[in-house]
Backbone bond lengths (Angstrom), bond angles and torsions (degrees), N, CA, C in turn:
res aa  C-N    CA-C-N  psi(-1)  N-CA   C-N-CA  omega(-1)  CA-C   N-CA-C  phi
1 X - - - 1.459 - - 1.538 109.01 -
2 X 1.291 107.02 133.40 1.775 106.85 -171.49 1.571 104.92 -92.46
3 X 1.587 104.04 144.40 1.480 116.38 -172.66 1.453 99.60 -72.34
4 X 1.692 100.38 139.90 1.531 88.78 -177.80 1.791 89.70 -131.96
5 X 1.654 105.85 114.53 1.636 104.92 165.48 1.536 122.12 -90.66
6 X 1.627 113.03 150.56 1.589 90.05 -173.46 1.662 88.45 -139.46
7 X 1.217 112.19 135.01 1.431 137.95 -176.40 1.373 90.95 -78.14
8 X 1.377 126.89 115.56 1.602 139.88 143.29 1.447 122.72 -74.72
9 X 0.907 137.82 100.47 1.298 131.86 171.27 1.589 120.24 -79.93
10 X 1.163 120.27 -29.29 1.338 128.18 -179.27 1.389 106.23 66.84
11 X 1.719 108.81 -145.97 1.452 105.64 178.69 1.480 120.82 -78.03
12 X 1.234 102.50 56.61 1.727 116.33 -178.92 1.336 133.92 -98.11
13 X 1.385 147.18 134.92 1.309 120.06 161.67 2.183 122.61 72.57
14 X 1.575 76.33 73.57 1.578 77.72 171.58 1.399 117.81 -68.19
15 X 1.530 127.38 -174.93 1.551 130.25 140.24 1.411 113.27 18.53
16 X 1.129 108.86 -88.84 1.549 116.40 -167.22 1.176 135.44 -62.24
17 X 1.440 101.41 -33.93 1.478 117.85 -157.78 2.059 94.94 -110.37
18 X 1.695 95.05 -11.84 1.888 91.66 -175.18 1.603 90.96 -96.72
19 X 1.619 138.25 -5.05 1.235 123.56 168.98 1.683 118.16 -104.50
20 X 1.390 94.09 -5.57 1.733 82.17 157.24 1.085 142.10 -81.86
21 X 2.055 101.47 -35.20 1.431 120.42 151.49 1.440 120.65 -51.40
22 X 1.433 125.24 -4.92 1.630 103.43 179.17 1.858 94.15 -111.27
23 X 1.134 99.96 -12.42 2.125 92.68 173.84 1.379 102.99 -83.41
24 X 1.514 122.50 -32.20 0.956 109.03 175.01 2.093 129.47 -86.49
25 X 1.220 82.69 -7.12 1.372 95.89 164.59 1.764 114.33 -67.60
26 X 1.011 85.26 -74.29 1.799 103.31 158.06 1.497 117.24 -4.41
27 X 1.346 109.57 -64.18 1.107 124.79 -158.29 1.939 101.24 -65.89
28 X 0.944 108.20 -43.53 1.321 128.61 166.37 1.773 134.03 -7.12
29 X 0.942 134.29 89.41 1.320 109.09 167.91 1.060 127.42 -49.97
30 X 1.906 121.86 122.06 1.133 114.73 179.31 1.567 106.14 -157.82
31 X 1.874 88.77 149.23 1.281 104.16 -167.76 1.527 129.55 -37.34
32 X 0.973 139.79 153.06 1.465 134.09 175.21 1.707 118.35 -100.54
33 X 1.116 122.81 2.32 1.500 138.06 -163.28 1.372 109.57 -127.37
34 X 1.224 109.39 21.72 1.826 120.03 -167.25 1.269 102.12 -122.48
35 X 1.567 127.97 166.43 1.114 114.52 148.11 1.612 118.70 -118.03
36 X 0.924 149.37 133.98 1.666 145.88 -163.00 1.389 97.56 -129.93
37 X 1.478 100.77 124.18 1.511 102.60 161.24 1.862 93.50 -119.28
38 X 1.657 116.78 -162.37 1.302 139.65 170.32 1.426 110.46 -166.37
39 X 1.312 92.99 114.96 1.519 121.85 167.17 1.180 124.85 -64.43
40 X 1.452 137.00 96.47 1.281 124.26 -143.13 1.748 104.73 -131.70
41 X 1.119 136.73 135.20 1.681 134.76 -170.25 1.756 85.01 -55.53
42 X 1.756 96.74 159.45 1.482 110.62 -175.52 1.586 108.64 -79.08
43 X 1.633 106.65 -26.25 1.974 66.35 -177.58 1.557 109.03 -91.48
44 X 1.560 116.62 46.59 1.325 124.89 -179.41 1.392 128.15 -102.98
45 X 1.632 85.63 -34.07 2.000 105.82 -179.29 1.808 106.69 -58.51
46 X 1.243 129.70 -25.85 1.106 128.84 175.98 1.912 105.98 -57.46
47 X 1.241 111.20 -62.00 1.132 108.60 -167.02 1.404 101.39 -84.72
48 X 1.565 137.46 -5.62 1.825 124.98 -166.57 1.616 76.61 -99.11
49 X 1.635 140.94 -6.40 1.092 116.70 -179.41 1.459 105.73 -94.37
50 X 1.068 130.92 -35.20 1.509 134.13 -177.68 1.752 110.26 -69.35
51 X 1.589 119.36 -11.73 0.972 110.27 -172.66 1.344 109.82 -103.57
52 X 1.770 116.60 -16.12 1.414 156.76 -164.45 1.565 90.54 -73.13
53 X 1.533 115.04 -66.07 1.483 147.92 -169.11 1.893 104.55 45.16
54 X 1.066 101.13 -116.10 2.129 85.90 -179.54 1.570 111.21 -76.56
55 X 1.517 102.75 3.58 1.742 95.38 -161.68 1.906 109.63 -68.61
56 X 0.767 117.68 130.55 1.548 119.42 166.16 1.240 122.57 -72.20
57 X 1.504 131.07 -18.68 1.344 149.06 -157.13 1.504 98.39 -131.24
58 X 1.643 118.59 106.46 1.507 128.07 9.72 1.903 94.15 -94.23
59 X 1.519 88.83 149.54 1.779 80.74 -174.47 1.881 120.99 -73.37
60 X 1.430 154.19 -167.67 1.012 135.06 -110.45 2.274 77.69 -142.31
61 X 1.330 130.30 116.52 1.348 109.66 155.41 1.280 111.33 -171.69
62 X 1.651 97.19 167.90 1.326 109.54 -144.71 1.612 108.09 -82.58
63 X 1.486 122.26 -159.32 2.060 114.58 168.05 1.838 85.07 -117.19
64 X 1.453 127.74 -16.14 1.409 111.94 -170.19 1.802 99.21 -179.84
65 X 1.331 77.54 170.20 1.369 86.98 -163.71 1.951 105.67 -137.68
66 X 1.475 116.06 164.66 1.399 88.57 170.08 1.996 115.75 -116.91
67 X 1.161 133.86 -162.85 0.968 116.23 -179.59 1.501 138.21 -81.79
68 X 1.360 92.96 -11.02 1.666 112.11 -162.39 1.181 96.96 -108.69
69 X 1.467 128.11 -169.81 1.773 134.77 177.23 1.341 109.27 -106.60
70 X 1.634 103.79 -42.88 1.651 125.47 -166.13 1.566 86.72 -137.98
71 X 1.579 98.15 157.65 1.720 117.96 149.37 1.651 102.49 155.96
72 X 1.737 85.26 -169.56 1.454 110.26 174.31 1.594 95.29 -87.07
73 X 1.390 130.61 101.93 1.024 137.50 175.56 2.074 115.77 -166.12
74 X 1.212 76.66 61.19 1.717 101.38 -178.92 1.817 104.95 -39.43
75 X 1.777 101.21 121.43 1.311 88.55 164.41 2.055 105.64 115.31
76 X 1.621 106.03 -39.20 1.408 116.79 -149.09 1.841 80.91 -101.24
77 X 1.585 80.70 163.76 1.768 84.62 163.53 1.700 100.76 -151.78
78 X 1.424 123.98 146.62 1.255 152.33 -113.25 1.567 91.88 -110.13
79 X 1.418 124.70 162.35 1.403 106.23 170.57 1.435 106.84 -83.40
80 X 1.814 121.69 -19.83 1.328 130.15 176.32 1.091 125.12 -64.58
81 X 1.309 123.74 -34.40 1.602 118.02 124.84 1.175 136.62 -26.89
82 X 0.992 132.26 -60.81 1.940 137.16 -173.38 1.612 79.54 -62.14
83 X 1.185 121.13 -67.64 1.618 113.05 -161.14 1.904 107.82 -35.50
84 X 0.850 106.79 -18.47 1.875 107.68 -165.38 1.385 96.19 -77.26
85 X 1.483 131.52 -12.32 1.443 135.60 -140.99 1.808 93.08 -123.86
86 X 1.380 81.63 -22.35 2.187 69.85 179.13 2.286 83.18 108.33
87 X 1.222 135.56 -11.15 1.339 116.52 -145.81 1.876 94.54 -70.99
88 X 1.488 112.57 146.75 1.347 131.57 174.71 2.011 109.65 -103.01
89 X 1.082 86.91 -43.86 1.630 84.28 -175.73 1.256 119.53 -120.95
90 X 1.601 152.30 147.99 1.115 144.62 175.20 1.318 114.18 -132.32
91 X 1.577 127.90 124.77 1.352 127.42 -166.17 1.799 101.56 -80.60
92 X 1.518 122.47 146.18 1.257 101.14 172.21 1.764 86.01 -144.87
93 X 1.682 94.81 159.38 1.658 99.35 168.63 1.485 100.20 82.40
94 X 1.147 143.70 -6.77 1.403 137.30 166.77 1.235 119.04 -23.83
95 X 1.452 125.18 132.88 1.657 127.07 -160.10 1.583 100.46 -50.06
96 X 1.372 87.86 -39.02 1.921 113.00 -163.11 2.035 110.04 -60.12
97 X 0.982 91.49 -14.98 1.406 93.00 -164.22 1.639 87.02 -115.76
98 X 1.463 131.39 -39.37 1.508 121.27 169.26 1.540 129.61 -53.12
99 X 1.862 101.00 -25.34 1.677 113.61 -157.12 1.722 84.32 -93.50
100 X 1.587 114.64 -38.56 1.639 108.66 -156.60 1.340 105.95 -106.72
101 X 1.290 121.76 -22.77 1.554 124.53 -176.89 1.607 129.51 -112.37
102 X 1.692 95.05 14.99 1.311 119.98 -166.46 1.471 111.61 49.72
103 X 1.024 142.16 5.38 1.739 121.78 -169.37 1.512 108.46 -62.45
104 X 1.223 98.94 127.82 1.930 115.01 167.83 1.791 109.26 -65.30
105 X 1.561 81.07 -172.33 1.882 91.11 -172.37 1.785 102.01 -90.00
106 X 1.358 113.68 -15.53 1.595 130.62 176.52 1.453 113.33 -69.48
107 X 1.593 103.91 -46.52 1.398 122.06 179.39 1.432 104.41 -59.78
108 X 1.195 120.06 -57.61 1.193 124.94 -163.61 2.117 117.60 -84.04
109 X 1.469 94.69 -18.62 1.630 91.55 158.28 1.495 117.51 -81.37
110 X 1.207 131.65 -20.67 1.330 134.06 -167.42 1.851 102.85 -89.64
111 X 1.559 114.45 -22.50 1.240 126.80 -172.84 2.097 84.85 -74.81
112 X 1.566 94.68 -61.35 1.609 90.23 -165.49 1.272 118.17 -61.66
113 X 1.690 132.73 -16.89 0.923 117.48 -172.99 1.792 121.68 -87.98
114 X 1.874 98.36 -18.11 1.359 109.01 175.89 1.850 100.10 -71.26
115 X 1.144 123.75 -35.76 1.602 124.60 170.27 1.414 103.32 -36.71
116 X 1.569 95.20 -66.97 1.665 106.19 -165.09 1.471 109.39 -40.44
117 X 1.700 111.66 -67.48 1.785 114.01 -175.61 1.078 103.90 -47.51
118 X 1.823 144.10 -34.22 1.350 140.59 -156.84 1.450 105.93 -58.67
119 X 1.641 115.81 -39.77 1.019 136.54 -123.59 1.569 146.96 80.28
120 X 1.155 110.66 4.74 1.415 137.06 -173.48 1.343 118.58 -83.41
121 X 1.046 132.03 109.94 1.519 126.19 -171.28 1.690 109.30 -70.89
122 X 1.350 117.36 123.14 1.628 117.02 -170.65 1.807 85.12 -100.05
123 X 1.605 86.61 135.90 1.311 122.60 165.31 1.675 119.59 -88.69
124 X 1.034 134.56 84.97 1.210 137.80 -155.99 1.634 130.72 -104.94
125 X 1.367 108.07 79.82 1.282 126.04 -163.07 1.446 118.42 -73.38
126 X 1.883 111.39 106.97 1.328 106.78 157.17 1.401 118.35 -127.40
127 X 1.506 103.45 -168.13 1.713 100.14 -177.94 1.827 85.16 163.47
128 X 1.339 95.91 144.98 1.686 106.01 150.22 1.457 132.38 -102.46
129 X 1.511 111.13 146.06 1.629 127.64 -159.41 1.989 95.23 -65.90
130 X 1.030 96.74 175.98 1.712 101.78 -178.63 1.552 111.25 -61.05
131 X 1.723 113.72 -43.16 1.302 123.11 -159.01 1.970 88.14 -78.35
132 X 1.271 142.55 -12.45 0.833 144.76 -163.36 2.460 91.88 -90.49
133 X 1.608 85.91 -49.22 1.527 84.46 -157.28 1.702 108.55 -66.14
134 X 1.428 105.42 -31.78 1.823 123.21 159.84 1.361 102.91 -17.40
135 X 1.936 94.62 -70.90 1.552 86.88 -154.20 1.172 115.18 -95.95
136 X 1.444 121.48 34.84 1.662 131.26 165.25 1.764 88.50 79.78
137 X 0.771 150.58 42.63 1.363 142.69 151.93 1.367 140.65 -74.04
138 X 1.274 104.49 -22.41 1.562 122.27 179.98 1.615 121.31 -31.58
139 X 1.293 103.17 -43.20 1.728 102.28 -172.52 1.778 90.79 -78.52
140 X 0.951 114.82 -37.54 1.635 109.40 -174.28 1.726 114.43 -80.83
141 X 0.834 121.57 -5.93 1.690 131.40 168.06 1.664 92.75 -88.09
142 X 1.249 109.81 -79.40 1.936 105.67 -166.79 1.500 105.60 -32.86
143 X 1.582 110.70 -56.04 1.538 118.52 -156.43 1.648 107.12 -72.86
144 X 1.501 125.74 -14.92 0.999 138.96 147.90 1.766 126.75 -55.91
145 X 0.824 127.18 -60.28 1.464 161.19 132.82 1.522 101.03 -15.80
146 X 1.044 117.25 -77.95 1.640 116.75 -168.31 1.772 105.95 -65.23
147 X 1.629 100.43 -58.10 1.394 72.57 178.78 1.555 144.23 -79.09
148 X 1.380 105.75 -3.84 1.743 115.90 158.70 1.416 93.23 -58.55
149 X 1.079 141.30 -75.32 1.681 134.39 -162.50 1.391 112.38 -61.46
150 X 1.491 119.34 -18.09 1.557 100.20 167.44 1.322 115.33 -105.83
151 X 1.263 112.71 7.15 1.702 92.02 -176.71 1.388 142.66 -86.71
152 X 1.446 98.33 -0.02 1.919 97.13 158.01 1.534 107.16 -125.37
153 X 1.713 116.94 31.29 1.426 107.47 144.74 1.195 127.92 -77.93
154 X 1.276 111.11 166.68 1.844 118.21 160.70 1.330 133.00 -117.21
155 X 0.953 93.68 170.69 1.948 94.54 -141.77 1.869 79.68 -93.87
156 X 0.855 123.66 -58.95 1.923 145.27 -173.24 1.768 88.07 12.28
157 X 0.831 114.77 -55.85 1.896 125.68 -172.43 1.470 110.07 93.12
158 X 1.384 119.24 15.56 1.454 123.78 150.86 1.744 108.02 -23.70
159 X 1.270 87.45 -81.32 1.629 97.55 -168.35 1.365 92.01 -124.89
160 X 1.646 122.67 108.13 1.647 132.01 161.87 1.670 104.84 -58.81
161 X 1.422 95.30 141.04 1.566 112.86 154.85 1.253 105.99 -97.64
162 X 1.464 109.67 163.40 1.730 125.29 162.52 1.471 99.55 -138.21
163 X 1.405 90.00 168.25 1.537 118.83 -164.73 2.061 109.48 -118.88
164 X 1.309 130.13 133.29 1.080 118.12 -167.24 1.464 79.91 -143.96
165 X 1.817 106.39 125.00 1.332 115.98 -166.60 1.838 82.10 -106.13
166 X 1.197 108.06 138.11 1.577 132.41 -175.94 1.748 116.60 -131.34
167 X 1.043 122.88 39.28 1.292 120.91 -175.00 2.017 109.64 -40.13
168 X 1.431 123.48 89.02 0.849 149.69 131.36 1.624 101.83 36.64
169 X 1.770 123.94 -66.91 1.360 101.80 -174.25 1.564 122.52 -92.79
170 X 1.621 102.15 14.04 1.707 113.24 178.93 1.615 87.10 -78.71
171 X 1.232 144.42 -45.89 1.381 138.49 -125.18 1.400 93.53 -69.41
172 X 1.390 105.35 116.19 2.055 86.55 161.87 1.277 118.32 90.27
173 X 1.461 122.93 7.81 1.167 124.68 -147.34 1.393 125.23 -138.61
174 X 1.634 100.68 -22.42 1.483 101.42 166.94 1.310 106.69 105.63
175 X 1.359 95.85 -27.23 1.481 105.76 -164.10 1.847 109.28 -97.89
176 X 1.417 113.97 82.42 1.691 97.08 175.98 1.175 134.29 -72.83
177 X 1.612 135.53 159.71 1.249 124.17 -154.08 2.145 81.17 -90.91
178 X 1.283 82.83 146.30 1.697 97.19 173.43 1.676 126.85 -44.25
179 X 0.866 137.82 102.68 1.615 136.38 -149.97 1.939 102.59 -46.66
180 X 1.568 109.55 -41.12 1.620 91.75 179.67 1.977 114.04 -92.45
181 X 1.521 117.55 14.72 1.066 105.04 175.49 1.745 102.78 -91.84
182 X 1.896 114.98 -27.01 1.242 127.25 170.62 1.838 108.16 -41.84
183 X 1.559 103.14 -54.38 1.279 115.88 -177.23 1.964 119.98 -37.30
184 X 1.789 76.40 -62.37 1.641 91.28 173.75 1.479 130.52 -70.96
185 X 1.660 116.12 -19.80 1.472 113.45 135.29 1.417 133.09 -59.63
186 X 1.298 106.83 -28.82 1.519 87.80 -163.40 1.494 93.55 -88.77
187 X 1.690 124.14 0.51 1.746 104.36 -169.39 1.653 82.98 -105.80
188 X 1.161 132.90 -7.66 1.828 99.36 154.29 1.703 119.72 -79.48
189 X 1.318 107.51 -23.78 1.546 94.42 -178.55 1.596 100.92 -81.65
190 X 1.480 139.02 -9.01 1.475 133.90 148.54 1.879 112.39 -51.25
191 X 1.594 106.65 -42.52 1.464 106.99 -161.45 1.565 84.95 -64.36
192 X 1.411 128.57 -46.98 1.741 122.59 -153.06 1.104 96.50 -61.63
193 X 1.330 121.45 -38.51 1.476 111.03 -170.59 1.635 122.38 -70.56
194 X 1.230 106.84 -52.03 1.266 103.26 161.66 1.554 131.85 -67.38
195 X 1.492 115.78 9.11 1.303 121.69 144.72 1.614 118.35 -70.52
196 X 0.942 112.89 -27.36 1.580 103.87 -179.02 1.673 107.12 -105.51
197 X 1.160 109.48 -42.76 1.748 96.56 -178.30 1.639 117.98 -129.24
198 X 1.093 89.66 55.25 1.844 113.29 -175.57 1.667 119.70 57.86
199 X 1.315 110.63 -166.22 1.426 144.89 -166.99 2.002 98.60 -63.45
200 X 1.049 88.84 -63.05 1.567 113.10 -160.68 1.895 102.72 -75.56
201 X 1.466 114.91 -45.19 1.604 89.64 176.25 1.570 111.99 -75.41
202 X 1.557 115.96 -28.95 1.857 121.95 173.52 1.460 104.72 -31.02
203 X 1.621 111.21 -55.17 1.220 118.54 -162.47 1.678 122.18 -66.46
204 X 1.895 103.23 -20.18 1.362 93.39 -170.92 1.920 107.32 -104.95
205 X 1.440 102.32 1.93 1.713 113.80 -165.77 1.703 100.26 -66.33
206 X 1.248 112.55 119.18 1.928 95.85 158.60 1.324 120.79 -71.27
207 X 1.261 93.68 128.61 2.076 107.80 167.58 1.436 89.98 -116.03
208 X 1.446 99.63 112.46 1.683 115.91 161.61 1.800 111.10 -93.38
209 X 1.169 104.09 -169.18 1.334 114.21 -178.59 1.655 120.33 -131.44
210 X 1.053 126.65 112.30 1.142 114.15 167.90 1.993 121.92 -119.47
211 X 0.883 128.58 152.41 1.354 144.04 -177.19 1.306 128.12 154.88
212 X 1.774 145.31 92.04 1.312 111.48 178.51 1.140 106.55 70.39
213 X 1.488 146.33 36.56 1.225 145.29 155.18 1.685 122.00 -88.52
214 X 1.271 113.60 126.97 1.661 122.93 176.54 0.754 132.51 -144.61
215 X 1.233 143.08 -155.21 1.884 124.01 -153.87 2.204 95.39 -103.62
216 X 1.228 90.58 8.16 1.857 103.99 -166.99 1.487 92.72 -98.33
217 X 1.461 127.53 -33.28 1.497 122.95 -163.53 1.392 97.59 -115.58
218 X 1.411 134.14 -39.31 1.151 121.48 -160.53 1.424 139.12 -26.92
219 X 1.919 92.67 -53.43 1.440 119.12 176.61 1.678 114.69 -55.14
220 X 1.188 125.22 -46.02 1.375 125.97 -174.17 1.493 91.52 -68.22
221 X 1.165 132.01 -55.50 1.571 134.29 -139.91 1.836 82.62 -79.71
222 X 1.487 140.94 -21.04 1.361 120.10 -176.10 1.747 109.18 -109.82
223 X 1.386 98.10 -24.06 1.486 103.17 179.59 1.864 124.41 -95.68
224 X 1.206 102.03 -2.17 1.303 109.86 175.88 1.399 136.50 -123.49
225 X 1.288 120.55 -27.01 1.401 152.28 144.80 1.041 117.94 -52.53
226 X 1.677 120.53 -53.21 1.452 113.25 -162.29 1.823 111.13 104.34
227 X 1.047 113.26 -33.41 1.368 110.26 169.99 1.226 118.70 -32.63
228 X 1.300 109.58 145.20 1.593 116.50 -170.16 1.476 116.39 -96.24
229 X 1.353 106.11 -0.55 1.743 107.98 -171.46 1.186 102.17 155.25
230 X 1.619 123.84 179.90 1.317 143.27 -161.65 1.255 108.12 -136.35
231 X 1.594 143.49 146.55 1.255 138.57 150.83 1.808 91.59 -115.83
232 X 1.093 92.97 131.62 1.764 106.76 -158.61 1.785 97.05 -123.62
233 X 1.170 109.28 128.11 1.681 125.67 164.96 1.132 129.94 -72.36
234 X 1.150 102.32 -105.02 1.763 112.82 176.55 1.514 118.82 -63.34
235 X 1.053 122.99 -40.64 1.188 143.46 173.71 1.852 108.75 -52.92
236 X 1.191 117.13 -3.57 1.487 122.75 -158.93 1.724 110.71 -126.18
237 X 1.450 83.78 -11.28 1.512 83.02 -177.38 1.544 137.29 -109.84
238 X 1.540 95.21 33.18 1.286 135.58 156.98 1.059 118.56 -105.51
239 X 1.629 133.25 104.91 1.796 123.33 -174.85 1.839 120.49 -55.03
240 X 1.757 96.32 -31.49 1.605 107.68 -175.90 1.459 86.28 -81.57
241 X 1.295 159.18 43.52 1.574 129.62 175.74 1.360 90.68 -143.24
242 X 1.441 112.20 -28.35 1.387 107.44 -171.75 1.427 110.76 -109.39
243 X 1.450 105.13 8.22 1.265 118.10 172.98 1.761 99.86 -80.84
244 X 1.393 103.85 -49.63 1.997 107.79 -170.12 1.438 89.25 -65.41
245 X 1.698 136.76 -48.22 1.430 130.75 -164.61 1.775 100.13 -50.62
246 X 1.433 120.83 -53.12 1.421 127.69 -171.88 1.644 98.30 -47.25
247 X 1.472 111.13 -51.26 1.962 117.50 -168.44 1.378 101.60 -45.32
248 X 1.976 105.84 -65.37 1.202 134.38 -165.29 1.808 114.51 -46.49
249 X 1.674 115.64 -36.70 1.266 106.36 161.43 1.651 125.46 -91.72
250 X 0.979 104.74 -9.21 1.488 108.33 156.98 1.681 125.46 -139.51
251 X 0.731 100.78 96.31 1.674 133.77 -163.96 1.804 104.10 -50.72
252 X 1.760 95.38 -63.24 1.412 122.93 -178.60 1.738 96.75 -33.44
């Protein structure tokens, strides 16, 4: 299964400053056995695509998406939209958008599954908050969590989803979650899955990692764990830093 890292930018980098970062990304040595996308704010994909132009590397995606294609829904933009832009992946459920924009675990399966029909691979962000990890809750937050976000996907492998486990008090913080407690999250949000659509699709879904990830942790968190990849923050929003982080998990 190929490592797939994905550059978050968040509320970063308009127009100008999100198409210099992708020439200068460009410029970059970078691995060939990886997969890299960048998550880029929406009124950005216009210009990270013109600067992108036939390149496939880093691939094209969004921070969210909304549920519908079309409507009276002032404000939102469609996954049939992102498609006009070239977008491959779309992050949904981000802690950041659960803690400040209220979205539920309902909200955010109905977001991934309109991705899914688009063709859009939904990026599907969970994790529990600190007051959650206190009280030993963790397997019961993810397994909560996962299955609101999978339950009107399909397994078919048309268009794969992935899963990016974010435990809530790493975000931002300095603080990364320990590479084998990552492990033991990410193999219950594998078990949920293969509660609903067996043995064999669990096995092929990516669960990446995100929290506090940098070109210092990467390597353990993909080469020792088993983790399938990183969706990385701060750490990403330098093209030369997240260019060595891309080397640093795959060396080869």
């Amino acid at each position: 299964m190929r490592t797939l890292l994905i550059a978050n930018w968040k509320m970063h980098y308009g127009p100008m400053k999100a198409g210099g970062w992708i020439r200068a990304f460009r410029r970059e040595r970078l691995p060939k056995d990886l997969d890299i996308a960048v998550a880029v704010p929406h009124v950005s994909l216009a210009a990270s695509r013109a600067s992108l132009g036939r390149a496939s590397i880093p691939a094209l995606a969004a921070q969210d998406a909304f549920w519908a294609q079309d409507g009276a829904f002032t404000g939102e933009v469609s996954p049939s939209m992102l498609l006009e832009f070239g977008v491959q992946f779309c992050l949904v459920g981000h802690s950041e958008r659960r803690i400040y924009l209220g979205e539920t675990d309902e909200m955010v399966g109905k977001k991934a599954a309109t991705l899914q029909a688009a063709g859009i691979v939904p990026v599907i962000c969970v994790g529990e908050n600190e007051a959650q990890l206190k009280k030993g809750e963790v397997s019961k937050v993810l397994k909560a969590q996962v299955a609101a976000a999978i339950a009107s996907l399909k397994p078919d492998g048309k268009t794969p989803f992935v899963f990016a486990y974010e435990p809530v008090w790493s975000i931002g913080t300095g603080k990364p979650c320990p590479p084998q407690k990552a492990k033991e999250a990410h193999e219950i949000i594998r078990s949920a899955i293969q509660k609903k659509f067996g043995q064999s699709v669990a096995e092929h879904v990516r669960v990446i990692y995100g929290g506090s990830v940098d070109a210092h942790n990467i390597s353990e968190y993909v080469t020792t764990t088993g983790v399938n990849g990183a969706l990385v923050g701060g750490a990403s929003l330098d093209p030369r830093a997240f260019a060595l982080l891309c080397r640093t998990a795959n060396p080869a």
